[in-house]
C-alpha positions as CSV (number, residue, x, y, z in Angstrom):
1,X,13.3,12.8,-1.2
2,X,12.4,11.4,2.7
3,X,9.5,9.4,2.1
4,X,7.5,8.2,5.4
5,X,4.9,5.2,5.0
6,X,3.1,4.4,8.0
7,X,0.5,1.2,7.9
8,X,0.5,-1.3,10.1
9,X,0.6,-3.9,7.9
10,X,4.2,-4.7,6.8
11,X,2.9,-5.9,3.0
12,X,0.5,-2.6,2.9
13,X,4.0,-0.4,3.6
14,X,6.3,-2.7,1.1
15,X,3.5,-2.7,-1.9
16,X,3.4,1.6,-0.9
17,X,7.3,1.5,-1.9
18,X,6.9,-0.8,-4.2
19,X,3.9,1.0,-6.4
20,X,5.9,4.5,-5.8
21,X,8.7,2.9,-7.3
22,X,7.1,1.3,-9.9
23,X,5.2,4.7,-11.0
24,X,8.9,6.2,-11.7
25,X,9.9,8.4,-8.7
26,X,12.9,6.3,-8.0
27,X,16.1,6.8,-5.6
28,X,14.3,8.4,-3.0
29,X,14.9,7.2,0.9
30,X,12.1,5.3,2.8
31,X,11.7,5.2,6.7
32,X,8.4,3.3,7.9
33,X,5.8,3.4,11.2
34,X,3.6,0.5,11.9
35,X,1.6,2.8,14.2
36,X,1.1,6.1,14.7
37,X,2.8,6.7,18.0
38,X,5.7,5.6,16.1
39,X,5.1,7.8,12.6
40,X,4.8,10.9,15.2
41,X,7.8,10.7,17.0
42,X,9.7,10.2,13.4
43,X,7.4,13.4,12.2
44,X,8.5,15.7,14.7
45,X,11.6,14.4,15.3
46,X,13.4,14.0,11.9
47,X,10.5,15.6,9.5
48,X,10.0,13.4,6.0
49,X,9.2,15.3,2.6
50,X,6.5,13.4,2.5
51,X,3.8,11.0,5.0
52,X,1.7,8.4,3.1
53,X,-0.2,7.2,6.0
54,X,-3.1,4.4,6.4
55,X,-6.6,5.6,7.6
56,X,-7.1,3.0,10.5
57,X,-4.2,2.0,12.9
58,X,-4.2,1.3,16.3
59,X,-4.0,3.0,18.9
60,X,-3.5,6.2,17.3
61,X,-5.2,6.5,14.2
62,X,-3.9,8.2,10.4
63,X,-6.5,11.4,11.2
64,X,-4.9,11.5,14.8
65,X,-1.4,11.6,13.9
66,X,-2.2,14.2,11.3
67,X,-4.0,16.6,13.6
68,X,-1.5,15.8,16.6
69,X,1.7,16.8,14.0
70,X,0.2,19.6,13.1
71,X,-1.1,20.7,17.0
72,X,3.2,20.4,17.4
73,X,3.7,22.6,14.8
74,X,4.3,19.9,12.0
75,X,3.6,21.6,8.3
76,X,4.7,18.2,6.8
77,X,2.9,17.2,3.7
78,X,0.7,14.2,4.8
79,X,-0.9,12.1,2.3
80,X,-3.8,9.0,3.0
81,X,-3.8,6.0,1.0
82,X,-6.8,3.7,2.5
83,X,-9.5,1.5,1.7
84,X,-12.4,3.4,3.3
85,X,-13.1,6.1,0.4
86,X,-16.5,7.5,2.5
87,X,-17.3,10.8,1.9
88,X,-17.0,11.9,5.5
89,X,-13.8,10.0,5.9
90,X,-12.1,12.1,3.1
91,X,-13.7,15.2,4.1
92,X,-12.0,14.9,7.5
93,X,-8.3,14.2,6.0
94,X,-9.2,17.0,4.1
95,X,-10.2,19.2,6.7
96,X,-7.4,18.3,8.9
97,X,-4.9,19.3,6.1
98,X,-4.2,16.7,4.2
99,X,-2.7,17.3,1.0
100,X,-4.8,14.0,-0.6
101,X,-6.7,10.8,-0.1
102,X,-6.4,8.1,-2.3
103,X,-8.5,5.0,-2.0
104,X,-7.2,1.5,-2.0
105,X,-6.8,-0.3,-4.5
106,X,-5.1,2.4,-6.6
107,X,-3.3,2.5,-9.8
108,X,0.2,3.8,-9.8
109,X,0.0,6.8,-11.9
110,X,-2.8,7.7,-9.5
111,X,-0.3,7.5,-7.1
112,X,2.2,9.7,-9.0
113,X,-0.3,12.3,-10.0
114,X,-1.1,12.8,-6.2
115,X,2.5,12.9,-5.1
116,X,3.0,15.4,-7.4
117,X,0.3,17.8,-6.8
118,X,1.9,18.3,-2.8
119,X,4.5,20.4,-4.7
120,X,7.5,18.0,-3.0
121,X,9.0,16.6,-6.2
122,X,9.9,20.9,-6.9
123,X,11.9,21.3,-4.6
124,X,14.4,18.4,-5.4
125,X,17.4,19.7,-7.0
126,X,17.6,18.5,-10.9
């Protein structure tokens, strides 16, 4: 499985691998974004299983890349993991297709369980 992270910070991106890892989906292949310029062009030009993308980024924010990939056609399954947990902030991830939102600090079998309910692990051959 292509995982993407996208955060700009390089230690939010490394603890995202790391706390993936660490929950037990192991051997899977990691490209990363520190913006979302950057996570778009890999999105549409080399498509991940999977996005785990930050909330707020500069200059092009996580909700922006979402609804720009999927304005290009994108069906990627695109996942948030950020510290603002607002009500409006999730209902917007949600409403722009996001498969979930998961609030910082998060444990990793949280992590897991929402990586799991996109449906991506099923497709991987046994």
């Amino acid at each position: 499985m292509r995982f993407l992270i996208v955060d700009d910070s390089a230690a939010a991106r490394a603890s995202l691998r790391r706390a993936i890892e660490l929950s037990g989906l192991t051997g899977h292949t990691y490209t990363e974004a520190s913006n979302g310029p950057e996570a778009l062009k890999i999105i549409l030009q080399s498509p991940p299983d999977l996005v785990l993308c930050d909330w707020y980024m500069s200059p092009l924010n996580g909700l922006r890349v979402l609804q720009t990939a999927r304005a290009q056609g994108s069906r990627v399954p695109f996942g948030f993991v950020s510290s603002d947990t607002s009500a409006e902030t999730q209902a917007a991830a949600v409403t722009a297709g996001a498969a979930f939102f998961l609030g910082k600090p998060y444990a990793q079998q949280e992590l897991r369980e929402a990586i799991e309910k996109t449906g991506v692990l099923d497709a991987l051959p046994e």
